[in-house]
N, C-alpha and C positions, 0 to 999 in steps of 0.2 A: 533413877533419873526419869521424870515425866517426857514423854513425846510431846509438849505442848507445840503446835505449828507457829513458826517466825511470824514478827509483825513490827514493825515501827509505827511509833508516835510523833507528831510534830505538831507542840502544842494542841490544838482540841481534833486533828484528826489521826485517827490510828487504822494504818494502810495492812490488810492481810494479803495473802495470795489472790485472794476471788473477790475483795471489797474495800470499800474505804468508809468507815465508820463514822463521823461529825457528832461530837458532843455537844451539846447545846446548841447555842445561835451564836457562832463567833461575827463578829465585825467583819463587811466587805472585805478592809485590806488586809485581813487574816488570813485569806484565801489564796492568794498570791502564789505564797512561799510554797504550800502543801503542791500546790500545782506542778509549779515550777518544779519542784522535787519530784512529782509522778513522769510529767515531760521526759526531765532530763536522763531520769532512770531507762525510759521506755527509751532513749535515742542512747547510751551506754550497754543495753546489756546485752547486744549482740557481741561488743567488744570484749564485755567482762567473761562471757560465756566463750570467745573463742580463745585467752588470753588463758585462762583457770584447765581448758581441755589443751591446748598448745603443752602449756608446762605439767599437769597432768600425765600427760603422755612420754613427757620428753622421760618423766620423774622414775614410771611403773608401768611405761608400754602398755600391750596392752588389756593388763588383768584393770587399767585403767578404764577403759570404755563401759565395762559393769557397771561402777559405781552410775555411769547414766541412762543407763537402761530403762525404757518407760516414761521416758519423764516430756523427750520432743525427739521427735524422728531423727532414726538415724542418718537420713539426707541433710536435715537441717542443722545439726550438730558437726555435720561435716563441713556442710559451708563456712556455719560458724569460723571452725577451725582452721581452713582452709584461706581464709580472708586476713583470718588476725596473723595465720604462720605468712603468707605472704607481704601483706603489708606492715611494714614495722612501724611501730609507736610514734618514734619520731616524722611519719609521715602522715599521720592521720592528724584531720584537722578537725576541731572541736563544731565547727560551723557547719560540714557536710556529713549527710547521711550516710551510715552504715552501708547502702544500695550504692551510694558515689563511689565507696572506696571499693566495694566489690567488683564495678568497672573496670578500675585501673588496675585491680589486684595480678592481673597476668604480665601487667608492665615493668620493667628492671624499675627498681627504686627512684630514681633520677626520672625516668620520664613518669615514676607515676606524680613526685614531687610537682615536673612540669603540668600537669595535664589536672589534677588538684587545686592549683595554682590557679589557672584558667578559667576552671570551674568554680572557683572562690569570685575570680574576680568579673567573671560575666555574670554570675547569679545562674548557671546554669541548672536544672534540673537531673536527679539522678540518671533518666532515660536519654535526656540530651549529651550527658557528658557519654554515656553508653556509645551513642551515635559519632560521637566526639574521637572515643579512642577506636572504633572499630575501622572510623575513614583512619586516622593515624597508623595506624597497624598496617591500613592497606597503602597506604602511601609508604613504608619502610620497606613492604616488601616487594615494592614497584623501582622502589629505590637504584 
């Protein structure tokens, strides 16, 4: 079995780890979709990354963590993990940032719902919603 390194194609561009290749001179609106695909990848794969180490772990503890060893700090692997084990699937919204839902991540599920919500619907920024839940936090426990 060859070690050859992963890579996708989508039609004339093929995306590696470290580059994205364009075969000839495709058409403007050829461009679009590969984008769109780079985008959406780069705003997904904190989640895919904290989902794959959540179940991971849950799977082989943790003779688990080896397998990622070297690859991104153990700090940031724990975030990862730590974001997607707190917030569940059902409460993550396809329109906010992996950073929005880190915010909320310390909140019971129902206020992070609330406070999500919020942030969908003022347009808030990940730092604003940040500012958002820390006055929230401190008004429950003034409560």
């Amino acid at each position: 079995m060859t070690n050859t390194p992963p890579h996708i194609s989508l039609e004339k561009f093929q995306f590696t780890s470290s580059a994205v290749q364009v075969a000839g001179t495709p058409e403007l609106e050829k461009w679009a979709g590969p984008l769109q695909f780079a985008l959406w990848c780069q705003r997904a794969s904190p989640w895919w990354i904290g989902d794959i180490l959540r179940a991971g772990e849950m799977r082989y503890g943790e003779e688990f963590s080896q397998v990622c060893e070297g690859h991104v700090s153990a700090d940031m692997l724990s975030r990862y993990e730590s974001v997607a084990r707190r917030v569940p699937p059902e409460n993550r919204r396809d329109s906010l940032s992996w950073s929005a839902h880190a915010a909320v991540a310390r909140l019971t599920p129902h206020d992070q719902r609330d406070m999500l919500d919020l942030a969908e619907k003022n347009g808030w920024t990940s730092e604003k919603l940040r500012i958002k839940v820390r006055e929230f936090v401190e008004r429950k426990r003034n409560a």
